[in-house]
N, C-alpha and C positions, 0 to 999 in steps of 0.2 A: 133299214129303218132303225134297229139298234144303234148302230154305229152315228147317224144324222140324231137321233135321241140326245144320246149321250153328249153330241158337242154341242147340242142348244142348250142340254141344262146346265152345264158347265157353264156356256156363256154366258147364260141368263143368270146365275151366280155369280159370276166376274162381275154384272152389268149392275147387280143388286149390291155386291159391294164397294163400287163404285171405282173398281182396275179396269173396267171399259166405257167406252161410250155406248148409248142406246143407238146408236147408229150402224153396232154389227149386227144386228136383233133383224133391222127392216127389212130385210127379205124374205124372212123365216118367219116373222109374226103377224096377223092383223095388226091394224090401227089399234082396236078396244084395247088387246093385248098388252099393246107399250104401252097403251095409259096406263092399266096397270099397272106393270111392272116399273113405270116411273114413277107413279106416286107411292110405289113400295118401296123402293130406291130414296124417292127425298123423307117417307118416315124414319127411314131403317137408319139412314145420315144424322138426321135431326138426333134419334135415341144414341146413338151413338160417340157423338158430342158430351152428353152430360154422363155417359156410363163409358169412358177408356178402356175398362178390363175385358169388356165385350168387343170393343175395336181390334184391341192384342188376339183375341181369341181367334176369333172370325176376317182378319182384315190382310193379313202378312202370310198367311200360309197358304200353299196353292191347295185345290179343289179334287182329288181326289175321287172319280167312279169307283164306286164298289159292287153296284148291282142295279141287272135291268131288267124289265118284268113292262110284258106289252100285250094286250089284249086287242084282236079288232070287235071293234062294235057295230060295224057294218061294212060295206064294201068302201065306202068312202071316208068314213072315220075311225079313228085309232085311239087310243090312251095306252100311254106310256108312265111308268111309274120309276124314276131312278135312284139311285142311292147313294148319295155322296160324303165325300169327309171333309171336311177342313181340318187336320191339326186331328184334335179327339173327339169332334162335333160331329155328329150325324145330322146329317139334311137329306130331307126325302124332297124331291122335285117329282111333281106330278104334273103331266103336259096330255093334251088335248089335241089333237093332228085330225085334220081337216082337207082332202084333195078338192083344193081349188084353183079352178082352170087348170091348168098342169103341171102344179106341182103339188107338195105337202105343205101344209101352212099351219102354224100353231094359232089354235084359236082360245088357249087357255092354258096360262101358267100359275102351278102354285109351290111355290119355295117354303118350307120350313121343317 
């Protein structure tokens, strides 16, 4: 579950800053989820645009795990809390894992 952790928030990082499409998410996420995580995708674009030195930061350097830290909350739900870097940016990705029907499903991502 570490290892499955780690490559969704990664991706979900890539997808937020816009090196992927929302289309490697859909197996691994609810519907709510990507809405989410698309309308955080088109603000984070938008700001992006008018602020360049935050694009250079954030936009060119790969994503980096540094730490993972997972609680279950019941038999069927988990939170995962992960640690990444871009460059000298620390992002803490905290995700919300949900077994539904059979398999793990993120039911809630938060990036920053």
């Amino acid at each position: 579950m570490a290892m499955a952790s780690c490559r969704l928030a990664c991706t979900a990082t890539d997808v937020i800053r816009g090196k992927l499409g929302l289309s490697h998410l859909n197996r691994a996420m609810t519907k709510p989820c990507l809405d989410r995580l698309q309308t955080m995708q088109y603000l984070l674009d938008a700001h992006m645009l008018t602020h360049p030195e935050l694009k250079a930061k954030l936009c060119y350097l790969p994503v980096v795990p540094t730490f993972i830290d997972g609680t279950n909350i019941s038999k069927d739900t988990l939170e995962m809390a992960v640690f990444v870097m871009i460059g000298k940016e620390d992002i803490r990705v905290n995700l919300k894992l949900r077994f539904i029907g059979s398999r793990w499903m993120c039911v809630y991502a938060d990036l920053g």
